[in-house]
C-alpha positions as CSV (number, residue, x, y, z in Angstrom):
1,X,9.1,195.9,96.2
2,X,7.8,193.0,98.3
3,X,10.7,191.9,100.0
4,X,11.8,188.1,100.7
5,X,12.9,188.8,104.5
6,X,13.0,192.3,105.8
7,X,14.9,191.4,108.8
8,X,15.3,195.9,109.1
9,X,11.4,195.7,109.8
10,X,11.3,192.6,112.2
11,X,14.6,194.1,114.3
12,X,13.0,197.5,114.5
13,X,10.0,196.3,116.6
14,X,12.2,196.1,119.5
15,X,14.9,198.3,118.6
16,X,14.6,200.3,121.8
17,X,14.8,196.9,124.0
18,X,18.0,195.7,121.6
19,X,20.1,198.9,122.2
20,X,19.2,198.7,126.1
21,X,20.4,195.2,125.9
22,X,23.0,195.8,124.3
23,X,24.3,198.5,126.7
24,X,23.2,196.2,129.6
25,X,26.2,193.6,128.1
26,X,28.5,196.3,127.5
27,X,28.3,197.6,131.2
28,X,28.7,194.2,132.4
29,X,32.5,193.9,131.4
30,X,31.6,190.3,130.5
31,X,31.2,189.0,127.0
32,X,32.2,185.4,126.9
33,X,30.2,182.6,128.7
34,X,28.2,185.0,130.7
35,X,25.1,185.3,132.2
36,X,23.5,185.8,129.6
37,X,24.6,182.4,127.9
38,X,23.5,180.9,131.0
39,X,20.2,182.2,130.9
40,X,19.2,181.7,127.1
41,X,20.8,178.1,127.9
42,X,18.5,177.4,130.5
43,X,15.3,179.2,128.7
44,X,15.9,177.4,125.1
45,X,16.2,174.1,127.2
46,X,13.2,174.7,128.9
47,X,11.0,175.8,125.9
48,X,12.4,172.7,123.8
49,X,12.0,170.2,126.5
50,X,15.2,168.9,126.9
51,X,17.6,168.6,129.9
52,X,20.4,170.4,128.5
53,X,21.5,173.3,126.2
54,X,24.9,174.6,125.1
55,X,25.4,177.7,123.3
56,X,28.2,177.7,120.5
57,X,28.8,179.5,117.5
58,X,26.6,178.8,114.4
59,X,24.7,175.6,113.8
60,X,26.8,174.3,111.4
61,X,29.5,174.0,114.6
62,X,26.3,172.4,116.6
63,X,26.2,169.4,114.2
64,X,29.9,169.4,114.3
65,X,30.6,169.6,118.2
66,X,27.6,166.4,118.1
67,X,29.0,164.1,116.3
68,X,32.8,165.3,117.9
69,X,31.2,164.9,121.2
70,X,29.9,161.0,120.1
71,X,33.3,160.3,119.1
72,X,34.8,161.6,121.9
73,X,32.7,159.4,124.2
74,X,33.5,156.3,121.9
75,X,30.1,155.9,120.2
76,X,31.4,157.3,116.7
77,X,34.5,156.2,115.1
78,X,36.2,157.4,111.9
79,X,34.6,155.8,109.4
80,X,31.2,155.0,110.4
81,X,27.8,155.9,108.6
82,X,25.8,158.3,108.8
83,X,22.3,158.3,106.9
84,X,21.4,162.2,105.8
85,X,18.5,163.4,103.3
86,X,20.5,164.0,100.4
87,X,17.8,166.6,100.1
88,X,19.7,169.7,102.2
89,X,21.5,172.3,102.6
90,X,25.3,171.2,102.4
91,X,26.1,172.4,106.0
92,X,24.4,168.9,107.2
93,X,27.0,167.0,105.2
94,X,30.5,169.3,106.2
95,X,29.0,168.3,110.1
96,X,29.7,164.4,108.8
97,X,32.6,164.8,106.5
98,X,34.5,167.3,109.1
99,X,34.0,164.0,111.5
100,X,36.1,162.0,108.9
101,X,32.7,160.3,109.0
102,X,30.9,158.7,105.8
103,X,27.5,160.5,105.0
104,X,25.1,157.9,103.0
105,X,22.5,159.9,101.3
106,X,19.0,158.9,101.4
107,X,16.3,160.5,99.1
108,X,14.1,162.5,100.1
109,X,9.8,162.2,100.1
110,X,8.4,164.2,96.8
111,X,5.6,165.5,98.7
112,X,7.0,166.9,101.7
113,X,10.8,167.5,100.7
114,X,11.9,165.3,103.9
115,X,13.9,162.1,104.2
116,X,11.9,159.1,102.6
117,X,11.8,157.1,105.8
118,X,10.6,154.1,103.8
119,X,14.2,153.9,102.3
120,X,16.2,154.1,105.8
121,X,16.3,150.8,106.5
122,X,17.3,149.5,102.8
123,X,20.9,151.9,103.4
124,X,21.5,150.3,106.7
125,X,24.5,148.5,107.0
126,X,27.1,147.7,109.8
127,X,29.0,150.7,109.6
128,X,25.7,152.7,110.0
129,X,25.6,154.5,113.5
130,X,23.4,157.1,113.5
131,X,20.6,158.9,111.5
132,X,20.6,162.6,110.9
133,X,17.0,163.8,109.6
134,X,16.8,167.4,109.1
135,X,13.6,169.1,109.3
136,X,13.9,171.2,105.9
137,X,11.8,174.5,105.6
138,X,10.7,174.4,108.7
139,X,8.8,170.9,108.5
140,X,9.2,168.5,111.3
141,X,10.0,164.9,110.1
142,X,8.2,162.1,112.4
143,X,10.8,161.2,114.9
144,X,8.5,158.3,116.5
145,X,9.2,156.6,112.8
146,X,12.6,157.3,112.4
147,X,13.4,156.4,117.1
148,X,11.5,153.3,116.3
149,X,14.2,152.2,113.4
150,X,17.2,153.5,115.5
151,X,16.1,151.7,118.7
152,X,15.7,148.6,116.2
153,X,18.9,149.0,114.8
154,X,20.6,150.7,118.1
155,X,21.7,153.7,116.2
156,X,22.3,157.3,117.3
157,X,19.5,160.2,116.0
158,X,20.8,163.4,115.6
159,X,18.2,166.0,113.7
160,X,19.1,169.2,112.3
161,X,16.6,171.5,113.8
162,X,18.5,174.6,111.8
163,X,14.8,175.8,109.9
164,X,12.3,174.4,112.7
165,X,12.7,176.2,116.2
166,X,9.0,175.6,117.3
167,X,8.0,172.8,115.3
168,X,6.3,169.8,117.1
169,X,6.1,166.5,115.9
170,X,4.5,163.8,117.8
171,X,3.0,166.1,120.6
172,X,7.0,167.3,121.7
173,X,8.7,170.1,120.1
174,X,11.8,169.6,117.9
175,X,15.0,169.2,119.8
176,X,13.5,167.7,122.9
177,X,12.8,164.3,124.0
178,X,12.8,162.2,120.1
179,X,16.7,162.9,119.7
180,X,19.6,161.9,121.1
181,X,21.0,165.3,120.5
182,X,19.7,167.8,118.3
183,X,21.7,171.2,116.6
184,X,20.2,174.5,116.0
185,X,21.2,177.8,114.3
186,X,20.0,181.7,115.0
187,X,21.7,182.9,111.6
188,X,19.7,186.0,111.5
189,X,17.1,185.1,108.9
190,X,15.9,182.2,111.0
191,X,12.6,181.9,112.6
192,X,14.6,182.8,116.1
193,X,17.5,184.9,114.7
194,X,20.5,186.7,116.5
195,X,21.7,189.8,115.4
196,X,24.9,190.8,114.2
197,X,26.3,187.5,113.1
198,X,25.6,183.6,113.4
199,X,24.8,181.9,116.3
200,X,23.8,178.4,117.1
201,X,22.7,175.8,120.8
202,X,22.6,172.1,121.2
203,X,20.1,170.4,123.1
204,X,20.1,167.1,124.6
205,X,19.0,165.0,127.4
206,X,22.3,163.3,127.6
207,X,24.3,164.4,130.8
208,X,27.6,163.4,129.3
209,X,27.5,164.3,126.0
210,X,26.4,167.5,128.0
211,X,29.2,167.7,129.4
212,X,32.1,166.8,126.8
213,X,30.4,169.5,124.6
214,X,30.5,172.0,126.8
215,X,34.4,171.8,126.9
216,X,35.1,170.9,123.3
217,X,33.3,174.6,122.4
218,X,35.5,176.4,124.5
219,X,39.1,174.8,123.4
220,X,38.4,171.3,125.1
221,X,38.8,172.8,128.8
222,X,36.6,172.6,131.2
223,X,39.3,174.8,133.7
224,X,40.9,177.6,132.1
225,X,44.2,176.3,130.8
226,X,43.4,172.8,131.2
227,X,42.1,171.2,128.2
228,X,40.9,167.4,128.7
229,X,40.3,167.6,124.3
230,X,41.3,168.9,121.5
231,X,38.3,171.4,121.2
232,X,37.1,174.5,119.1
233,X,36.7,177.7,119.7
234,X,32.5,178.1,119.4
235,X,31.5,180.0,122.2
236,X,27.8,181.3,121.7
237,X,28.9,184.8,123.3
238,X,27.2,187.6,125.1
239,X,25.1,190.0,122.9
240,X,23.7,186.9,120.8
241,X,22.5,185.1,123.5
242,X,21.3,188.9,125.5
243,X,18.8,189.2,122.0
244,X,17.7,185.7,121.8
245,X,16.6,185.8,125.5
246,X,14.9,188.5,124.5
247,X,13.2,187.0,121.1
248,X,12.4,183.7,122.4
249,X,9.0,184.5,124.3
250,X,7.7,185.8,121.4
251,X,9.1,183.0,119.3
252,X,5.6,180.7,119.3
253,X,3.6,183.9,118.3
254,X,5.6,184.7,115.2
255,X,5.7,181.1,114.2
256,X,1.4,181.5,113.8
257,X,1.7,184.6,112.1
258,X,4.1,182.4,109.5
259,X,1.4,179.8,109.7
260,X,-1.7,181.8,108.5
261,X,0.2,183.5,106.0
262,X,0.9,179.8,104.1
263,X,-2.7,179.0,105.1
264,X,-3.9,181.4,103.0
265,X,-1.1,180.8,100.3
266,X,-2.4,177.4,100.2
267,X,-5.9,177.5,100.2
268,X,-5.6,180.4,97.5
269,X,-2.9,179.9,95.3
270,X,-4.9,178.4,92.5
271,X,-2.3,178.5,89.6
272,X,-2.3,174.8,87.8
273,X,1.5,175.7,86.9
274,X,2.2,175.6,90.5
275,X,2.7,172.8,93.0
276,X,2.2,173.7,96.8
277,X,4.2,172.7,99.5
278,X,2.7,169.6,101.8
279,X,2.2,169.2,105.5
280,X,0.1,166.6,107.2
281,X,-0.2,168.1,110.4
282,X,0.0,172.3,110.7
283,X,1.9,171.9,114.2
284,X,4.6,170.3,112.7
285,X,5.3,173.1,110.2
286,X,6.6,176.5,111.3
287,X,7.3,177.6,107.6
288,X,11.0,179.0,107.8
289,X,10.3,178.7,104.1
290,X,7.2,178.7,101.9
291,X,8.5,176.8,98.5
292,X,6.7,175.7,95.8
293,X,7.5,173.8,92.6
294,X,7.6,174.6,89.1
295,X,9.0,173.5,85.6
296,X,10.3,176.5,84.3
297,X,11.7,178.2,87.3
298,X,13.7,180.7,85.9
299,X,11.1,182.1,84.1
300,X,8.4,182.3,87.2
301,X,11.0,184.1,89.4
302,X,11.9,186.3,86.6
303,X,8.1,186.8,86.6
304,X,8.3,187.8,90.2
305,X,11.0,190.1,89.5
306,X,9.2,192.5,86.6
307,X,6.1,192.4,89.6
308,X,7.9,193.7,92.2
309,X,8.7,190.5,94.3
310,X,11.5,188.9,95.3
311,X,11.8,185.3,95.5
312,X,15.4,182.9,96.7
313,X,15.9,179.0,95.5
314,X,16.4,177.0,98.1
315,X,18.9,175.4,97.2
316,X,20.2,175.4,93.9
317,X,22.5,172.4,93.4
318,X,22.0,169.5,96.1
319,X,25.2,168.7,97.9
320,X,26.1,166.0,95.7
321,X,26.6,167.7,92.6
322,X,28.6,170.6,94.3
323,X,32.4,170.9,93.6
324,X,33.4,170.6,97.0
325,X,32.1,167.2,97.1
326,X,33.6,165.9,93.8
327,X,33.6,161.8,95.3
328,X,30.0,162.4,95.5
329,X,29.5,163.7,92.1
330,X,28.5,160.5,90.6
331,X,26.0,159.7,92.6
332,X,22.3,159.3,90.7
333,X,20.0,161.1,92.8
334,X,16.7,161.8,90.6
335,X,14.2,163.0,93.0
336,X,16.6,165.3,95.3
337,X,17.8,166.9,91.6
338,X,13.9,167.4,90.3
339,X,13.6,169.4,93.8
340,X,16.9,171.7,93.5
341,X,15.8,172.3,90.0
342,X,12.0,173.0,90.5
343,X,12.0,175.1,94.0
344,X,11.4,178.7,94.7
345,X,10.4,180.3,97.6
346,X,8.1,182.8,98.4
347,X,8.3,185.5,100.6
348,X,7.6,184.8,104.1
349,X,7.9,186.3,107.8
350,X,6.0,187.8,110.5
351,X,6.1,191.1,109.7
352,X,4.5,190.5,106.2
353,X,1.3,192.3,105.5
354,X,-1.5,190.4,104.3
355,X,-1.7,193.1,101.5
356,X,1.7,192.1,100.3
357,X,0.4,188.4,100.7
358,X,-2.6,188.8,98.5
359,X,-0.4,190.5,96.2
360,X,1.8,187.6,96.0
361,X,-1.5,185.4,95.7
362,X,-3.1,187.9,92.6
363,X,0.5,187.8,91.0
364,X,0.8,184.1,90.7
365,X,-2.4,183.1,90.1
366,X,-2.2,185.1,86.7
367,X,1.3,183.8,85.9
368,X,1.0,182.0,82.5
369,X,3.9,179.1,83.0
């Protein structure tokens, strides 16, 4: 079986360095906002470009503590808009909704699965405050577009970085100097994964959203016992941040080994049944995912199944026609419904063989559709 993610395989190639680390932590005696928080804080910071880092618990809780943090400093109200690719995974829109904020969802571009930044200006209105692009699968979107519209229309940018630790846009790697805050997650199966549970960071260059953040994770207090808001607990803690601080040098490297294994998906995948994923500009693309489009998914991955490989949809319902967002049911969304309904992605990481990738490549190309 060729396996979507063998996060066993990519774990065991340190595994000696992990269970140092971890005894490292445990001989400490400190597990909450220790040194090695401090450190992964200042090293993530430094490789995105940005001034500032917190550490907190999952990304979904970055995007949250974000727009909580703009609030907090009197930027966001209940209330305002907030334009989003309707085109995401649903943890983008719980970050607005658990706000009390409104998300407005914009359509994404057919060809690379990103927000349509041709149809960002047509949803502005004057409740709109800020813009959320996420960069899906990996793909960076082009911030320079999307900063030239918010400085025209003084809004907030706030990008989802949760698939696209390494990916540069514009010369500057995601969540540095083209956001006003950006939110990241190490979920395990992410190009830079923790271990053990979910993990996420914010980055920023703004000193006083900095600084409100760093209290709301930890309860709203900034002093034990004292607590200026009313915060969360979403502490990135100890062990996480001891691994990541171990997997970020090599963070860049796997990212290229991700690279020439969809380089040679896409110059030899040759199936007519098939359409291939997009990307104007390799450095922008770390390829969390590899998806491709088809008309009769169910069948192909069934396909992939009686081969031997394993293949995930991602995602499939869009977050407007889940139940948890019933208001948003109604909503006619044509192109972000042909994606959820045509994707399927193919197995992809840095520990994949390029014998399992020609496999892949042989067993596709004589798929019948």
């Amino acid at each position: 079986m060729i396996k979507f993610l063998d996060l066993k395989t990519i774990n065991q190639l340190d595994r000696e360095k992990y269970i140092q680390k971890f005894a490292d932590v445990l001989d400490s005696g400190w597990y909450i906002l220790g040194n090695e928080v401090k450190k992964f804080e200042t090293k993530f910071s430094e490789y995105c470009g940005s001034k500032y880092c917190v550490g907190v618990a999952s990304g979904l809780d970055a995007l949250i503590l974000i727009l909580r943090g703009y609030k907090e400093l009197g930027k966001l109200s209940d209330g305002d808009e907030i334009l989003v690719p309707a085109n995401t995974y649903i943890a983008t829109i719980i970050a607005i909704t658990e706000n009390k904020l409104n998300p407005v969802l914009i359509e994404p571009d057919l060809n690379n699965f990103l927000i349509d930044i041709k149809l960002i200006e047509k949803n502005i209105t004057d409740k709109t405050k800020a813009i959320m692009p996420v960069h899906l699968y990996g793909q960076a979107v082009d911030m320079h577009k999307i900063k030239k519209i918010a400085d025209k229309h003084n809004l907030l940018v706030i990008d989802d970085c949760a698939q696209a630790h390494g990916a540069i846009v514009n010369g500057n790697k995601v969540g540095g100097l083209l956001s006003d805050a950006s939110g990241f997650s190490f979920y395990p199966g992410k190009n830079l994964g923790a271990i053990g549970g979910d993990a996420g960071a914010i980055t920023t260059n703004d000193f006083k959203l900095y600084e409100v953040i760093s209290s709301l994770r930890n309860y709203g207090s900034k002093v034990k016992y004292y607590n200026d808001y009313i915060g969360l607990n979403s502490r990135l803690d100890e062990i996480h941040a001891a691994i990541l601080n171990l997997k970020l040098p090599n963070l860049d490297s796997d990212n290229a080994k991700r690279r020439k294994i969809a380089d040679y998906y896409r110059k030899n995948i040759t199936n007519k049944n098939i359409i291939l994923p997009n990307t104007e500009n390799e450095e922008s693309h770390v390829w969390h995912l590899f998806v491709i489009r088809t008309d009769n998914r169910e069948k192909l991955q069934n396909y992939f199944i009686d081969n031997n490989i394993e293949t995930l949809i991602h995602y499939p319902v869009p977050p407007h026609k889940q139940i948890a967002y019933k208001k948003l049911n109604s909503l006619s969304l044509p192109i972000t419904e042909k994606i959820h309904n045509e994707v399927l992605s193919l197995p992809i990481s840095p520990v994949m063989s390029m014998d399992d990738v020609k496999q892949v490549v042989t067993v596709l190309n004589n798929y019948g559709g």
